[in-house]
C-alpha positions in Angstrom: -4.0 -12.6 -10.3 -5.0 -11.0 -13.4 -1.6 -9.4 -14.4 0.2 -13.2 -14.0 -2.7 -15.1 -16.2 -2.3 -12.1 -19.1 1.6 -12.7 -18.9 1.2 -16.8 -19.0 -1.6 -15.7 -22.2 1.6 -14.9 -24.3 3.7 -17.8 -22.9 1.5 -20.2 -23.9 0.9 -19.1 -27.2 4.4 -18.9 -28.3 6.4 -21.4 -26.2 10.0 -21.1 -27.5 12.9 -20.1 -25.0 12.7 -16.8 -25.6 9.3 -16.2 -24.5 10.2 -18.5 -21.7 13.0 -15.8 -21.0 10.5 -13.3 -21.0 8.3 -14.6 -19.2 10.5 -15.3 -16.7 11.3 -11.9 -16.2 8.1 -10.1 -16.2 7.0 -12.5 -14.0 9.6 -12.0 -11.7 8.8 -7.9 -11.9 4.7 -8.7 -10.6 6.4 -10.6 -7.8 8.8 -8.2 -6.6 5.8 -5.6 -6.7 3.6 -8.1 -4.7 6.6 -8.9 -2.5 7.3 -5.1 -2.1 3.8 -4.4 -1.3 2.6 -7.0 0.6 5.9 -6.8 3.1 4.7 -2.8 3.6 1.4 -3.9 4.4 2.2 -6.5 6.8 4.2 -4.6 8.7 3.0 -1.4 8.6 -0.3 -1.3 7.5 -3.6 -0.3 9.1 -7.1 -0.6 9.5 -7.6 3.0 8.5 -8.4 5.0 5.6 -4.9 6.1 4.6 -3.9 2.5 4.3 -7.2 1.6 2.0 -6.0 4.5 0.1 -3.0 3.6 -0.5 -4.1 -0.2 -1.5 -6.9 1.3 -3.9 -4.2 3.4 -5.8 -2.1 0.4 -5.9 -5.0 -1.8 -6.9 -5.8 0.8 -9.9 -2.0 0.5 -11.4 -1.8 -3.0 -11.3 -5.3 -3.2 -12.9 -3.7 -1.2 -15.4 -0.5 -2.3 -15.6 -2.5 -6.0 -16.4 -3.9 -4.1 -19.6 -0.1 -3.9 -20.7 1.4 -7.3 -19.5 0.6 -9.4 -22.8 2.9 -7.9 -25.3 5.0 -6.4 -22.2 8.0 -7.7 -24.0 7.2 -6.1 -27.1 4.8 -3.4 -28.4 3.8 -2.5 -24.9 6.8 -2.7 -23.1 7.0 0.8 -22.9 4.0 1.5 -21.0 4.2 -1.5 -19.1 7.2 0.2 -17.6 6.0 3.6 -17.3 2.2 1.9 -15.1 5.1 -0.3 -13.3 7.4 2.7 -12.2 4.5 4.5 -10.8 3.8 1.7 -8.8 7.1 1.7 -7.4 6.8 5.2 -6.9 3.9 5.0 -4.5 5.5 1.9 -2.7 8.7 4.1 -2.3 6.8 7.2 -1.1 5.4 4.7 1.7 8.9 2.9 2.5 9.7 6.8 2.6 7.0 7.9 5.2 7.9 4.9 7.7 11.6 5.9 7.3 10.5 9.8 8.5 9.4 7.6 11.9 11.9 4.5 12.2 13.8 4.3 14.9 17.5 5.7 14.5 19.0 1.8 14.9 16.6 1.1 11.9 16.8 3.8 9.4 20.2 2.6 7.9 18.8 -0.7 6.7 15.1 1.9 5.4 17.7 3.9 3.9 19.5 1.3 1.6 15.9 -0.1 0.7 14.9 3.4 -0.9 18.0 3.4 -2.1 17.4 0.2 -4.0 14.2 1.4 -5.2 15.2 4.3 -6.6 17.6 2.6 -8.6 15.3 0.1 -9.7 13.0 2.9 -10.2 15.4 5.0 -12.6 16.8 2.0 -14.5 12.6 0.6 -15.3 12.1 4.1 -16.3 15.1 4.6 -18.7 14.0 1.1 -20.2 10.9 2.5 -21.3 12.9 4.4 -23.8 15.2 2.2 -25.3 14.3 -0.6 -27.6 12.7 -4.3 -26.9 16.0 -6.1 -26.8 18.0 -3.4 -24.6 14.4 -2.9 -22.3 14.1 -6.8 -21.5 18.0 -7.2 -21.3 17.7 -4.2 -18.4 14.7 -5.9 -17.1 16.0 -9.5 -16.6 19.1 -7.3 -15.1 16.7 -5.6 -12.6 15.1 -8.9 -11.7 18.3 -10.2 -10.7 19.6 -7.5 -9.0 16.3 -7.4 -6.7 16.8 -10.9 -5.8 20.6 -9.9 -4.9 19.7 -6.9 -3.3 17.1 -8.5 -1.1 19.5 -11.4 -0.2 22.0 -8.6 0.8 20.0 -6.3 3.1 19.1 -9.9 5.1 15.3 -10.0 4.4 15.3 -13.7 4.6 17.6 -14.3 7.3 19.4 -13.3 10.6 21.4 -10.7 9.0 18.8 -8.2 9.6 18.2 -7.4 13.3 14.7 -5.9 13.5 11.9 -8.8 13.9 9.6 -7.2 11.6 11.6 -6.3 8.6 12.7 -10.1 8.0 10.4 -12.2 6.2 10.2 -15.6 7.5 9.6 -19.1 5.2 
């Protein structure tokens, strides 16, 4: 994936821990959004236009957001955020639209994903306007908390009842 190779591009040209740090993180926000996305898509994804439409849009941010992911922890952090909350955005807007037709026994555990994502999506968005230090200091926080948050609502395990929202391996 072109957004992972342009964030290793900066890694390996300044190995030191901090840009290990960094790396680390941004890495960790391309995986969620794969994660994110890729979970949608698998289970509730189609062979029809509304679903290529959605992956197109998707396709463009990340194509953009790639153009941002070198000096993501530095002069371009900013937009990096910005291209990154929009991708959220149009994740959350689907989460959104299978939450309008979940079944009631379902919705709750929908309901504290969006939750999550809107959370996420407010703290990446205030990070684009505070400086580098404070932005990848809130980022590495968001990373963790995703990881938290995902171990929480029982995506990996038996904690979630519904088949098709636990992810399995």
């Amino acid at each position: 994936m072109v957004v992972i190779a342009r964030a290793a591009h900066t890694l390996a040209s300044d190995i030191t821990w901090r840009s290990v740090g960094e790396f680390v993180v941004i890495f960790g926000f391309i995986w969620m959004g794969w994660a994110n996305g890729t979970l949608y898509h698998e289970l509730h994804g189609r062979e029809d236009g509304r679903t290529r439409a959605f992956v197109f849009i998707q396709m463009l941010l990340l194509a953009t957001l790639a153009v941002f992911t070198d000096e993501a922890a530095g002069s371009s952090g900013r937009q990096f955020a910005i291209i990154y909350v929009l991708h959220q955005a149009v994740l959350w807007w689907l989460w959104f639209s299978v939450r309008l037709q979940d079944a009631e026994e379902f919705k709750d555990v929908t309901r504290r994903y969006l939750t999550g994502m809107m959370v996420s999506i407010g703290l990446m968005m205030t990070s684009a306007i505070v400086p580098v230090d404070p932005r990848i200091a809130t980022w590495a926080f968001l990373v963790l908390l995703w990881f938290a948050f995902g171990a929480r609502l029982g995506l990996r395990g038996p904690g979630c009842r519904h088949p098709r929202h636990r992810l399995h391996g």
